[in-house]
LOKOLZA-500313 format. One record per residue (C-alpha): residue number from 1; y, x, z. Coordinates in nm, 4 decimals. Example, Ala and Ser with C-alpha at 12.3 -4.5 7.8 and 13.67 -1.06 7.14 Angstrom:
# LOKOLZA-500313
+-----+----------+----------+----------+
: num :       yy :       xx :       zz :
+-----+----------+----------+----------+
:   1 :  -0.4500 :   1.2300 :   0.7800 :
:   2 :  -0.1060 :   1.3670 :   0.7140 :
+-----+----------+----------+----------+
This chain:
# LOKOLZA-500313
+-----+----------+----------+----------+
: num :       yy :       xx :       zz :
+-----+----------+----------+----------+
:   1 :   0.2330 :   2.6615 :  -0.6609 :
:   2 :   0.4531 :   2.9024 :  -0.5350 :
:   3 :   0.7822 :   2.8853 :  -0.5176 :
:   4 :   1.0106 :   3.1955 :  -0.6201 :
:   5 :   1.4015 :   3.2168 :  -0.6072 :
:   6 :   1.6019 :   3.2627 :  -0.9210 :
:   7 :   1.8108 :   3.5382 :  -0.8301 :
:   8 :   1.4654 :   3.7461 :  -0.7769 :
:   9 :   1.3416 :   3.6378 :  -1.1389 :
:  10 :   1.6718 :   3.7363 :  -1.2487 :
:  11 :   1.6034 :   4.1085 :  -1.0785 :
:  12 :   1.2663 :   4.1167 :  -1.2500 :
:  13 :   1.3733 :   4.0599 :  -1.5847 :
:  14 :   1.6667 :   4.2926 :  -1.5678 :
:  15 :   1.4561 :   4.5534 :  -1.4314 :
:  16 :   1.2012 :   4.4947 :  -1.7254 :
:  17 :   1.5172 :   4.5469 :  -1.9634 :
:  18 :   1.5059 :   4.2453 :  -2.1189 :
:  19 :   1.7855 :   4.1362 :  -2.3605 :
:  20 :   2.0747 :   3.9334 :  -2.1640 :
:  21 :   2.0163 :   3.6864 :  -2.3975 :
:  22 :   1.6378 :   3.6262 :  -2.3275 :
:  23 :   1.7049 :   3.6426 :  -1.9712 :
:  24 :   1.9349 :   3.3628 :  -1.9858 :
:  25 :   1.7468 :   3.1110 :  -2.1872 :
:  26 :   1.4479 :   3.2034 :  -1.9489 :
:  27 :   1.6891 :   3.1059 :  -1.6649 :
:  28 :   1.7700 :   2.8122 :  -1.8570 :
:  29 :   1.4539 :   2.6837 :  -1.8716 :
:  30 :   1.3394 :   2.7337 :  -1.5061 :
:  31 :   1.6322 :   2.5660 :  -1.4269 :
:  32 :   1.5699 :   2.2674 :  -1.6257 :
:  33 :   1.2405 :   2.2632 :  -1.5147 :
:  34 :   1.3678 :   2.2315 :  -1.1472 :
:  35 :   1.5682 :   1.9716 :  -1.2086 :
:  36 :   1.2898 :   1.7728 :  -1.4188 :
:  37 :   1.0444 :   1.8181 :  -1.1513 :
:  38 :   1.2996 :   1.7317 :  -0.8871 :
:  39 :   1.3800 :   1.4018 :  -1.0336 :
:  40 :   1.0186 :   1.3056 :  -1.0706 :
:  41 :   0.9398 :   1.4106 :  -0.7047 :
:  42 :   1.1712 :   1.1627 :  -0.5324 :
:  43 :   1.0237 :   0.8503 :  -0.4279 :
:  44 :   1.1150 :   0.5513 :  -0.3204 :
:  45 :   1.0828 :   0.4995 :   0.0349 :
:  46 :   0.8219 :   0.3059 :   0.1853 :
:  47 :   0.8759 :  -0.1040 :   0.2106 :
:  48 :   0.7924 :  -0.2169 :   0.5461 :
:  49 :   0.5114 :  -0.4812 :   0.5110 :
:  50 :   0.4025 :  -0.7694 :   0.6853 :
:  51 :   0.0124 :  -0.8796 :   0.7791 :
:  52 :  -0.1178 :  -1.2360 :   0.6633 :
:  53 :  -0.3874 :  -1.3631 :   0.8436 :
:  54 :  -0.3631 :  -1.6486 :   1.1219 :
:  55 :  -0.5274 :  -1.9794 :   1.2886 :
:  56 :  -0.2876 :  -2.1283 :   1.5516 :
:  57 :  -0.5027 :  -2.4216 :   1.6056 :
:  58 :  -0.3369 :  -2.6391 :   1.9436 :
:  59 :  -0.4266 :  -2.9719 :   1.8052 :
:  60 :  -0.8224 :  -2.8863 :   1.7833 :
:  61 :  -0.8083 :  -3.0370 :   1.4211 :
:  62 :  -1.0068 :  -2.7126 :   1.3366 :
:  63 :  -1.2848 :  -2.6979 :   1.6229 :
:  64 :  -1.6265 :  -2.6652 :   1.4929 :
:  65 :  -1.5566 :  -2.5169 :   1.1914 :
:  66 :  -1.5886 :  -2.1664 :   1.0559 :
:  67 :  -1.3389 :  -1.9965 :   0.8402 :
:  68 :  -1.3697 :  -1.6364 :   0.6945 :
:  69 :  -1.1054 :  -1.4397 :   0.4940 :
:  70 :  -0.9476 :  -1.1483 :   0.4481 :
:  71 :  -0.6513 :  -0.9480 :   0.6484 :
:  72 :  -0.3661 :  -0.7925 :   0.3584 :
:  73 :  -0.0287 :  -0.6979 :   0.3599 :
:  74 :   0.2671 :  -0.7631 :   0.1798 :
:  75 :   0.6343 :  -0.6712 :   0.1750 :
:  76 :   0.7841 :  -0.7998 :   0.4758 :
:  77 :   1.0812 :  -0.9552 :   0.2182 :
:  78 :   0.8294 :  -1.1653 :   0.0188 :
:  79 :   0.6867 :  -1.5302 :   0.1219 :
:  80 :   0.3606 :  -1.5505 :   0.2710 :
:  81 :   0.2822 :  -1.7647 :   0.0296 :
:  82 :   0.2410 :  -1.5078 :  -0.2710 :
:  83 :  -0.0108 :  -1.3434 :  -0.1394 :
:  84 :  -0.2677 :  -1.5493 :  -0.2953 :
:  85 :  -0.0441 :  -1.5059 :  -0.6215 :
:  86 :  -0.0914 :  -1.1374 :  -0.6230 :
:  87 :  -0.4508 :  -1.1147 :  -0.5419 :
:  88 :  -0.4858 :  -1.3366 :  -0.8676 :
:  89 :  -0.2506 :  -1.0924 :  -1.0909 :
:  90 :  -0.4187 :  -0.7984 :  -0.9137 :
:  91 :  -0.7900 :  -0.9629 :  -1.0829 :
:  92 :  -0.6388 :  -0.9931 :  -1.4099 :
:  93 :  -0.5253 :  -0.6860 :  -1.4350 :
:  94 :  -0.8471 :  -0.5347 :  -1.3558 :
:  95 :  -1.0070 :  -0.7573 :  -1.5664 :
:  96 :  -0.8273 :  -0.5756 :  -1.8720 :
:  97 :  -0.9618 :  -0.2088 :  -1.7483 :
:  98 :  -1.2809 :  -0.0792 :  -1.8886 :
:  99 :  -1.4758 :  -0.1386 :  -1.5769 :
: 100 :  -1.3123 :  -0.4726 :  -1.5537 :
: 101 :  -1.4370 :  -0.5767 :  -1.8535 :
: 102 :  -1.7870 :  -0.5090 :  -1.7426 :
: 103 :  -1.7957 :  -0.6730 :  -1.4102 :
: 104 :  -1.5118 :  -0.9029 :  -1.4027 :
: 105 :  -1.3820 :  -1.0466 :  -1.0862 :
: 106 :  -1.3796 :  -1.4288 :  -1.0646 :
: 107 :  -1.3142 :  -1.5030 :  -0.7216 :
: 108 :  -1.0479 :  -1.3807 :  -0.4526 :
: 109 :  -1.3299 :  -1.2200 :  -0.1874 :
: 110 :  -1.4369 :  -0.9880 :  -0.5344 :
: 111 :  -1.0923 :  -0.9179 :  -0.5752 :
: 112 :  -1.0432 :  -0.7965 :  -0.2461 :
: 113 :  -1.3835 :  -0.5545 :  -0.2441 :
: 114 :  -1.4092 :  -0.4540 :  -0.6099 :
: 115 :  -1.0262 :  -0.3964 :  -0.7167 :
: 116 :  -0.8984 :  -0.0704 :  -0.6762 :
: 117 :  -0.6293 :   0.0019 :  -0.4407 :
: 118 :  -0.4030 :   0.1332 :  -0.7002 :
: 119 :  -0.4140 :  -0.2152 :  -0.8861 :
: 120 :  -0.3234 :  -0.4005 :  -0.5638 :
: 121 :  -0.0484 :  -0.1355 :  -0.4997 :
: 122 :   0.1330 :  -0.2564 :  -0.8809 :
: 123 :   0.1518 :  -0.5926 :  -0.7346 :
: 124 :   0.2736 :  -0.4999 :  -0.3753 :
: 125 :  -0.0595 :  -0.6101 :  -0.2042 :
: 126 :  -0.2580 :  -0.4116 :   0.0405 :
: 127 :  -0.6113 :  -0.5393 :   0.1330 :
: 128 :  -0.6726 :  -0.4191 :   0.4740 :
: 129 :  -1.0451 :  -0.5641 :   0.4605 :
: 130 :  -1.2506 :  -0.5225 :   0.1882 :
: 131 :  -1.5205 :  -0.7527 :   0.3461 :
: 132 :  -1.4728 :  -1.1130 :   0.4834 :
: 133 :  -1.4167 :  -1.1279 :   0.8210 :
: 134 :  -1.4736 :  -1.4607 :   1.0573 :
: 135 :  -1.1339 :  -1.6221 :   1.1677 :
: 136 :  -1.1596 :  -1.7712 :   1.4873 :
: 137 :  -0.9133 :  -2.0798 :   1.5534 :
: 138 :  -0.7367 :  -2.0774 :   1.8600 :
: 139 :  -0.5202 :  -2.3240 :   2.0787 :
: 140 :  -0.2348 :  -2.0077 :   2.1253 :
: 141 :  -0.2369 :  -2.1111 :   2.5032 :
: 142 :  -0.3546 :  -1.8678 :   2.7696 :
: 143 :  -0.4893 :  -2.0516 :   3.0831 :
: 144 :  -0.3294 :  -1.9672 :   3.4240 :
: 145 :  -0.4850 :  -1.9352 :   3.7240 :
: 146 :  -0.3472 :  -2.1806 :   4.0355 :
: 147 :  -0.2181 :  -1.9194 :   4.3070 :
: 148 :  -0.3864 :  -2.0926 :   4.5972 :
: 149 :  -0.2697 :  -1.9924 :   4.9347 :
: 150 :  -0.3909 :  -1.6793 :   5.1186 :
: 151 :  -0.5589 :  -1.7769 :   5.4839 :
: 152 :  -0.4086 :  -1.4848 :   5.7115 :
: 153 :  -0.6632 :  -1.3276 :   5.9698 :
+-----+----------+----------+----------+
């Protein structure tokens, strides 16, 4: 939509010969009108987020095992540990909708690929991967290399 200056509706309707009082309740109303769509138009600025998602593993407790999941963020203000928490408000608000109500979700890995990204926006959770990914565990140690001596020729 294009945007037009006031002064140059102003012109128009003057030059139309409109009544003074027309002109100024149709003033009135753009104005107003502005101002509405000018308040609903400002938005809150983004939250910076944090991701959730990692195996430190040093011990070796977790060797041999496989682990999948799913990479999401959340406000970087909030506890790691609601993220579960909002990923189970996030299904039971879906569940309510119309397609909810069809094809409920029962388990965390359907909330994450069937819920729609607008749901998991009300609750301040953003699934980054809609499918399960593998998780690899780690010992968070990266090996160095002995500097041996050079032999000089």
């Amino acid at each position: 939509m294009a945007k037009v200056d006031t002064e140059l509706v102003k012109m128009v309707l003057q030059r139309n010969q409109l009544d003074v009082r027309t002109i100024a309740q149709i003033l009135e109303d753009i104005n107003q009108e502005q101002a509405a769509t000018a308040d609903e138009s400002e938005k809150d600025p983004p939250c910076k987020k944090q991701f959730v998602a990692i195996i430190s593993d040093p011990e070796g407790d977790l060797e041999g095992k496989e682990y999948t999941g799913w990479i999401l963020q959340i406000p970087e203000d909030e506890s790691v540990y609601t993220a579960t928490e909002k990923l189970i408000r996030a299904g039971y608000e879906f569940n309510t909708t119309k397609k909810g109500r069809r094809m409920p979700v029962q388990q965390i890995g359907e909330v994450c690929e069937h819920v729609p990204a607008s749901i998991l926006k009300e609750q301040k959770a953003w699934v980054k991967t809609k499918e399960a990914i593998f998780f690899l565990p780690t010992d968070n140690i990266i090996p160095m290399e002995k500097t041996s001596k050079r032999k000089k020729d």
